[in-house]
Legacy VTK file of the C-alpha trace (Angstrom):
# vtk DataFile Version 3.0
C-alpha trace
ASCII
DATASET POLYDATA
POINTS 58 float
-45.213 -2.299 10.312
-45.602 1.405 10.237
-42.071 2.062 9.970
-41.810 -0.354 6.683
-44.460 1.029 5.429
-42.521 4.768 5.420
-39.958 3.479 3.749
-41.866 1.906 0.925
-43.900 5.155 0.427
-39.970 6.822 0.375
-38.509 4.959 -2.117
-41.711 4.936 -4.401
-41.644 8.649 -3.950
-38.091 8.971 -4.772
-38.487 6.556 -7.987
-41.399 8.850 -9.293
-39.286 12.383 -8.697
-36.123 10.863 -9.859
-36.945 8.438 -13.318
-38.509 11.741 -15.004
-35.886 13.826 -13.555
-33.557 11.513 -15.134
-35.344 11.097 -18.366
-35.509 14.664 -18.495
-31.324 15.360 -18.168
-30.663 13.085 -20.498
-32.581 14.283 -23.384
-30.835 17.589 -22.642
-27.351 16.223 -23.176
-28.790 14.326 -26.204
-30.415 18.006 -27.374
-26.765 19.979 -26.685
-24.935 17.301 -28.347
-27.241 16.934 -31.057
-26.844 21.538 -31.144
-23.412 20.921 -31.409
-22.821 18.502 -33.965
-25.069 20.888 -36.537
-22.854 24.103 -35.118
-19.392 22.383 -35.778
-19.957 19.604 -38.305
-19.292 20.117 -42.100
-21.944 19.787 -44.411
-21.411 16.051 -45.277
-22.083 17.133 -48.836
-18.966 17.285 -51.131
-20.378 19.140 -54.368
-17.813 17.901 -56.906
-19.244 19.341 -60.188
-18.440 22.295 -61.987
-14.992 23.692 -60.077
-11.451 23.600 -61.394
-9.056 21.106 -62.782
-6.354 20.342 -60.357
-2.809 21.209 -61.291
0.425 20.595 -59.326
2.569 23.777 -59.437
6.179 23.267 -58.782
LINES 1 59
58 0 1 2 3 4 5 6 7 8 9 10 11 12 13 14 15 16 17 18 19 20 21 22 23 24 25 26 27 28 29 30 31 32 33 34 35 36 37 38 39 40 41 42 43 44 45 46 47 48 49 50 51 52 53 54 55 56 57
């Protein structure tokens, strides 16, 4: 009875230590990746207005 009751009171313990442990890891990858996509992206902007005609040179 005791005994069951030790291991109940472990795994609770472990559940509240690890879920916001775990919650907490992943929004760091989700924050890096998130870091890295603005570092390394392009702007996802094209300004197309007001540049030079095109012209194939041979």
């Amino acid at each position: 009875m005791v005994r069951t009751k030790l291991i109940l009171i472990a795994i609770a313990s472990l559940l509240a230590v690890g879920s916001p442990g775990l919650w907490f890891l992943m929004s760091e990858k989700q924050e890096a990746q998130h870091r890295r996509a603005t570092f390394f992206g392009s702007s996802k902007t094209y300004p197309t207005s007001g540049g030079e005609k095109m012209k194939v040179e041979w």
